[in-house]
C-alpha positions in Angstrom: 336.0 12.8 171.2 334.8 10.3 168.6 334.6 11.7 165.2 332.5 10.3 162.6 333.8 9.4 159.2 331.9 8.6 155.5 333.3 6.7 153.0 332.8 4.3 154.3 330.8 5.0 157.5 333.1 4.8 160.8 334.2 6.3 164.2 337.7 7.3 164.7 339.2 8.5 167.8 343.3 8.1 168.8 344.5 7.7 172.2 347.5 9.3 173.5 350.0 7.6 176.2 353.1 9.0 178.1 354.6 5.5 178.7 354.6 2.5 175.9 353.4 0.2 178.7 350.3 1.6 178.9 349.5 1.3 175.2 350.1 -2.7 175.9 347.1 -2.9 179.1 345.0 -0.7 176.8 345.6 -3.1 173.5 344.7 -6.2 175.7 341.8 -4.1 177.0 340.4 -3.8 173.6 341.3 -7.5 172.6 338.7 -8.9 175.8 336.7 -6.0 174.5 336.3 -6.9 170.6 335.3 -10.6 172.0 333.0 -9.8 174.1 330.9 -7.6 171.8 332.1 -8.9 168.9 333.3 -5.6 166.9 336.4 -5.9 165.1 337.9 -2.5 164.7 340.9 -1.5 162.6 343.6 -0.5 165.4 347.0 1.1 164.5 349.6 2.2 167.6 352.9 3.8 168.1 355.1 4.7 170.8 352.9 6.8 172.3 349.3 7.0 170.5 346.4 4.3 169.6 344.3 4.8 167.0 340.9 3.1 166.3 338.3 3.0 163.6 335.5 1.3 164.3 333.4 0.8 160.8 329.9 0.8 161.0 327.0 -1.3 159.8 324.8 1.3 158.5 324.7 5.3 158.6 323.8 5.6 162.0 325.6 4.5 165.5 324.5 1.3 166.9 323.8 1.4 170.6 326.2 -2.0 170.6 329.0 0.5 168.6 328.5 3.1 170.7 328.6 1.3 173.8 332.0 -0.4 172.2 333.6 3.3 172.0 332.3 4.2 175.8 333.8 1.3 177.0 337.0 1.7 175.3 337.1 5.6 176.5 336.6 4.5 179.9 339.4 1.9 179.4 341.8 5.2 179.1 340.6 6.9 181.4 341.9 3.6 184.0 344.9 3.5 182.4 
């Protein structure tokens, strides 16, 4: 589950991984991703976790932001 953050406004979630190799599909996952719908989010990973903050525009969720962090939940789910 996304949770949502103030100061400043974001979404955080953090992914967790049995195998490092899996944390390199999912990284280049979200590298097509960020091009495609052109949302830069601060990433950080480890052996076995990413974690992603997406900081919003304004208060509230974009439906561009939100479909961002579907996409990238689906993404794990694949992997």
């Amino acid at each position: 589950m996304w949770k949502q953050r103030e100061s400043p406004s974001r979404i955080e979630k953090r992914f967790e991984f049995e195998e490092y190799q899996e944390i390199s599909i999912f990284l280049r996952k979200i590298d097509e991703l960020c091009k495609e719908k052109n949302i830069y989010p601060n990433i950080s990973f480890g052996k076995n976790f990413v974690s992603v903050s997406i900081f919003l525009d304004s208060e509230e969720i974009s439906s561009n932001e939100k479909d961002f962090s579907m996409t990238l939940d689906n993404y794990f789910l694949e992997t």
